[in-house]
Every structure is written in structure tokens, then in C-alpha cells.
N, C-alpha and C positions, 0 to 999 in steps of 0.2 A: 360758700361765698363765690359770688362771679368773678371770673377772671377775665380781669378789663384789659382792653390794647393798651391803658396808659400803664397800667402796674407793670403789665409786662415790659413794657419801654424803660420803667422806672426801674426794675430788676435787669436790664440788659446795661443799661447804663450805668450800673452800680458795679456788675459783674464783667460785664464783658463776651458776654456767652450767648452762643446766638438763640433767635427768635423761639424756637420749638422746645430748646431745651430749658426757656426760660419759664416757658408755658407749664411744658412737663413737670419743671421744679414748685411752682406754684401750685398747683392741682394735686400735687403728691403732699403738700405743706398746707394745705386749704389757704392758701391767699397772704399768709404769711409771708411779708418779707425775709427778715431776717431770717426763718427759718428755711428760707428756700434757700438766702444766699449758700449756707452752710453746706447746705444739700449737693448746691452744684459746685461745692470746694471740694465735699469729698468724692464728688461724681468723677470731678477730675484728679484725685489723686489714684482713683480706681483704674482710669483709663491710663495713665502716667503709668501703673503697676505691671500692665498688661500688654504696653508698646518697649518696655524695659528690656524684652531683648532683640528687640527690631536694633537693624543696623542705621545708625545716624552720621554719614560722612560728608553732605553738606554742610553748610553752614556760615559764618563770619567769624571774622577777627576784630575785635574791637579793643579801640584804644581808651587813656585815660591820662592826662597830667598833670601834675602843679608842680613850675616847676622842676628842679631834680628830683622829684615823686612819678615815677611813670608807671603806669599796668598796661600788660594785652593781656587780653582773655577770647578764650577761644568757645564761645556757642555754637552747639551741633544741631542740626536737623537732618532726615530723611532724604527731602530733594530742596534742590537750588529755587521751587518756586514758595516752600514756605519762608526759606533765606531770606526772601524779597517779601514778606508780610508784613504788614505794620505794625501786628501785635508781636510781632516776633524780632520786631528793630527796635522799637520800645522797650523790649524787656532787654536785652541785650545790650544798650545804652545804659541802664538804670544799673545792671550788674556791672558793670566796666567801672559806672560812678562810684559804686559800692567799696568793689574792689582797691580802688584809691583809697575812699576815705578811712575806710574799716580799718586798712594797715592788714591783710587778710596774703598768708605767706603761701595759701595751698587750697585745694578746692574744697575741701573741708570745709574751711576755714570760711572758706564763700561762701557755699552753701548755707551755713550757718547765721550769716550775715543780715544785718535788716537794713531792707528798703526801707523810703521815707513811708508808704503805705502802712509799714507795718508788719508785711509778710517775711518770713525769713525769702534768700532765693530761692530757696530750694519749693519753699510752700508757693513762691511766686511762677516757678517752673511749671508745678502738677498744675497751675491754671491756664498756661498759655497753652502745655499742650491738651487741655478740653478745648480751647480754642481754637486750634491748626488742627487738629485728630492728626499729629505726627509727635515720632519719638522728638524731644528740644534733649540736646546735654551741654551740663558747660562742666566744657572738658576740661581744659588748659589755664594757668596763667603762670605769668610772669611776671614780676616787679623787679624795678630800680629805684635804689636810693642813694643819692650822691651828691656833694656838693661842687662837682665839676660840672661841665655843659654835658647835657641829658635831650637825645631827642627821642619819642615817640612817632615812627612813621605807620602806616596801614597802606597798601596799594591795591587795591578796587575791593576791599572785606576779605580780599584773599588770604593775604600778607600781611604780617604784622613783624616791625623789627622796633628792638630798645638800641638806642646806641648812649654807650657812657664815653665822653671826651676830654681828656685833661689840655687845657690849652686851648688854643683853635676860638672859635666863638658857634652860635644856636646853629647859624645859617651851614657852615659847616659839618656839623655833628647830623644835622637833618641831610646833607648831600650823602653823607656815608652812611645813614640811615636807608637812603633810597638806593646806594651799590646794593649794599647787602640783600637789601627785599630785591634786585634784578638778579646780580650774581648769586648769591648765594654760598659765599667760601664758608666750607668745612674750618678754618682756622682763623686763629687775627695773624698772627706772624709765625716765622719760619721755624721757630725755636719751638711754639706748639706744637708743631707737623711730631706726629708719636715716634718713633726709632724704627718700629716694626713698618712701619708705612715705609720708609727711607730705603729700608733694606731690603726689603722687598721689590720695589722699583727698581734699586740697583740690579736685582740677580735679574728681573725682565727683560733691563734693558744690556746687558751684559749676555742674556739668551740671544737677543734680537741681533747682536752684530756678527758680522762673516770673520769667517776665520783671518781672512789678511786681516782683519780690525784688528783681533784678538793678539797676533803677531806682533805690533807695536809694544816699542818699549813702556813698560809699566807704566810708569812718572807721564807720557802720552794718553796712554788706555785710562789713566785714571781720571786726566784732566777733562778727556772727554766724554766719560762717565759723571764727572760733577758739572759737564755744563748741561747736560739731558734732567740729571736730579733737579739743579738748580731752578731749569725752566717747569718742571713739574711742582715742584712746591710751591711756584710763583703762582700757579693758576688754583692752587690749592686753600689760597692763603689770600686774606684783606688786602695787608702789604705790600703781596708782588702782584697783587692782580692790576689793568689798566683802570685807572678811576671813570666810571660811566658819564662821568658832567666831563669831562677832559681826557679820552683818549692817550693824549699823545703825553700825559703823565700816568706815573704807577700813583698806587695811593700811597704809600710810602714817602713818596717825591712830593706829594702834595701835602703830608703831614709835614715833612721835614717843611719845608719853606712858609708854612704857619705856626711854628712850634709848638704844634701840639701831637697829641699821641691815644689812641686809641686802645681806651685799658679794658674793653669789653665790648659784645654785641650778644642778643638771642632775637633769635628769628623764630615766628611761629609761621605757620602753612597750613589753612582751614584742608582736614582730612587726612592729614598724613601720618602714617601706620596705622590706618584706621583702613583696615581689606572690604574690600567695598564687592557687593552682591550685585552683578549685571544680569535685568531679569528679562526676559524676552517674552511681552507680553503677549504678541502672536503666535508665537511658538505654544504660549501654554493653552491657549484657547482651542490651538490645531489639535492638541493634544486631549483634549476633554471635549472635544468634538469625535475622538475617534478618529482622526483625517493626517495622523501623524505616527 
């Protein structure tokens, strides 16, 4: 059977796959559609097998909401220019959707998960990447469910923060959404901060002062010991940190005067604990040249 420019068109546009491998699929299929589609599913679940231990620490954070219903979900790729691919915003959009409506508590869960198309993500995965030729993972999520104010923020696909807010109103819960994606406190409040964390600073900063410090009457040495913890835990912490929309308030101060109260946040960050491989392509070229 001839393999026409339109069928191929008609198979690239069904599939998604570029021009040559849609040819190859066709020609290996005698002109079969559908049986080529198939072909280049498993073409790509073959190649999805074999970039499985390539490292993927690019990538985005994508959001989802209705509502006090929130997800991020965290999609991985290779480098920051397939991040920026359209087949690879798209799918990542379509998972984040997923992840919302599924009700899906773990990546499992996701994976498992069916897009409107039909494909689970995971079957939806093994095709983007025949499409990019790069490892895609979706690593991460996150869900809130609450009937207090609930913001989802994202800052540039980097970032992704849930904030849950008892009190307050959206426009607020989304300001403390966007501290946390800037700052980034380790804690919501000061009661969080672990014991061992506490104790430890004390004995540092109890190393760090001079012996006349030390000479002070106790009931002194100690006051000036809890005002050093004090301002440490503040920078540690939601609460005592300076709120980024207002400065010249803590967030603490600005919850108190709205009454409301901040019963949670998680923050995700596209790549992190994910040890990333710096490869120096000149170097290795000198090197297999003999010139190094």
C-alpha cells in the first residue's frame, strides 16, 4: 500500500508523533492506521523504558482547584527547554485536571488515573515522552480538602504552595500563599519549631558569647539567651516571619487583626532532592578527541 503525505498527516494528527516516525509506523503496518497507531504506543512505552534511568530534575509545578479542593503536582523532565514544550504543558495541565477530579491521594493513584482521552497518565506519559525523546516523571502531589478558605498559588512553574485558612477571606489565604512560595518557612508557628532544633541553637548561641557574657547573673544570661532563640524561631516560622505584602507587619500581626489563623501550608519546588548530573559537554568531547 502507498504511503500518502495525507495518511501520514492523518496519523500524526491522531497521534502526536512526529513526521518520520509516523511514516516508519505506517510502512512497518502496511498503511494501517490503527495498527500503526498501536505501534507507535508501544514504540513509546519502549523508549519511556530505556530513559527510566536518566535523571529528570527539570520540570513544573502545576496547580488545580474547585474551590476548597486544591492539587499541585509536580511533572519532571530532563532540561528546562522540554519544561517549555507544548506537548509537555498539555499533558501536565490534563494531569493536575485529573488529579483534582479523580480524588487520587498518591502518585499511584495518578498514574492509574484516566484522562478524558482515555489513556491512563501513566499510558499518557510513555507517549509524550516518544514525543520530547526526554525522561517526563510525575513525581509529586499534593492535595487539600477543606471547608475553610483554601488557596492554590504556582510562582513562574517553579513553585507551587497549598495554603488552608480558617477565617481571613481568598484574597488573604492567596497573599500567604505567595509568603510561603517567597520565604519559605520550615514551620507555621513557634510551637511547631521541634525541641531538638531549640536546644541546639541554645547550646550555639551559649558557645558564641565571651566569657564576661557568661559571668552574668543567670535570670540575665537566660533572658538574653530567649531573646537570640526567640528571633530565631521567628525567621523559622510563618508567624514570626515579616509578611511579604506588608513589611512593617509579622504575619502573625496580620492574622491576629483579620481573625483568622493558619491551620496549614505545603510547598513543592520543581527538583528538589532530586541530585541533579552537571555534564560538561566540552569537556567530554576534549576527552574523546584525545586533547584532554
Amino acid at each position: 500500500m502507498e504511503i500518502t503525505a495525507s495518511l501520514v498527516k492523518e496519523l500524526r494528527e491522531r497521534t502526536g508523533a512526529g513526521m518520520m516516525e509516523c511514516k516508519k509506523a505506517l510502512v512497518e503496518n502496511g498503511g494501517n492506521i490503527d495498527a500503526s497507531a498501536e505501534w507507535l504506543r508501544k514504540s513509546g512505552l519502549a523508549k519511556a523504558d530505556k530513559k527510566a534511568d536518566r535523571v529528570a530534575a527539570e520540570g513544573i509545578i502545576v496547580a488545580a482547584q474547585d474551590g476548597g479542593k486544591a492539587v499541585l503536582v509536580e511533572v519532571n523532565s530532563e532540561t528546562d527547554f522540554v519544561a517549555k514544550d507544548s506537548n509537555f504543558l498539555d499533558f501536565t495541565k490534563a494531569v493536575a485536571a485529573v488529579a483534582l477530579s479523580s480524588g487520587a491521594a498518591d502518585i499511584d493513584a495518578l498514574k492509574a488515573a484516566k484522562l478524558p482521552s482515555g489513556e491512563s497518565v501513566e499510558e499518557s506519559r510513555a507517549a509524550v515522552i516518544a514525543k520530547v525523546g526526554e525522561k517526563v516523571d510525575v513525581r509529586r502531589i499534593v492535595r487539600l480538602e477543606s471547608t475553610n478558605n483554601v488557596a492554590a498559588y504556582v510562582h513562574g512553574g517553579r513553585i507551587g504552595v497549598l495554603v488552608e485558612l480558617a477565617g481571613g477571606n481568598e484574597e488573604l489565604a492567596r497573599g500567604l500563599a505567595m509568603h510561603v512560595a517567597a520565604m519559605n518557612p520550615p514551620h507555621n508557628k513557634a510551637a511547631d519549631v521541634p525541641a531538638e532544633f531549640v536546644a541546639k541553637e541554645k547550646e550555639i548561641e551559649l558557645a558564641k558569647m565571651s566569657d564576661k557574657e557568661k559571668a552574668k547573673p543567670a535570670d540575665i544570661l537566660e533572658k538574653i539567651i530567649s531573646g537570640k532563640i526567640a528571633k530565631i524561631v521567628n525567621e523559622v516560622t510563618l508567624y514570626g516571619q515579616p509578611y511579604v505584602l506588608d513589611t512593617n507587619q509579622s504575619v502573625e500581626q496580620v492574622l491576629k487583626a483579620a481573625g483568622a489563623e493558619v491551620i496549614g501550608f505545603q510547598r513543592l519546588a520543581v527538583g528538589e532532592g532530586i541530585e541533579k548530573v552537571v555534564e560538561d559537554y566540552a569537556a567530554e568531547v576534549m576527552k574523546q578527541a584525545g586533547l584532554a
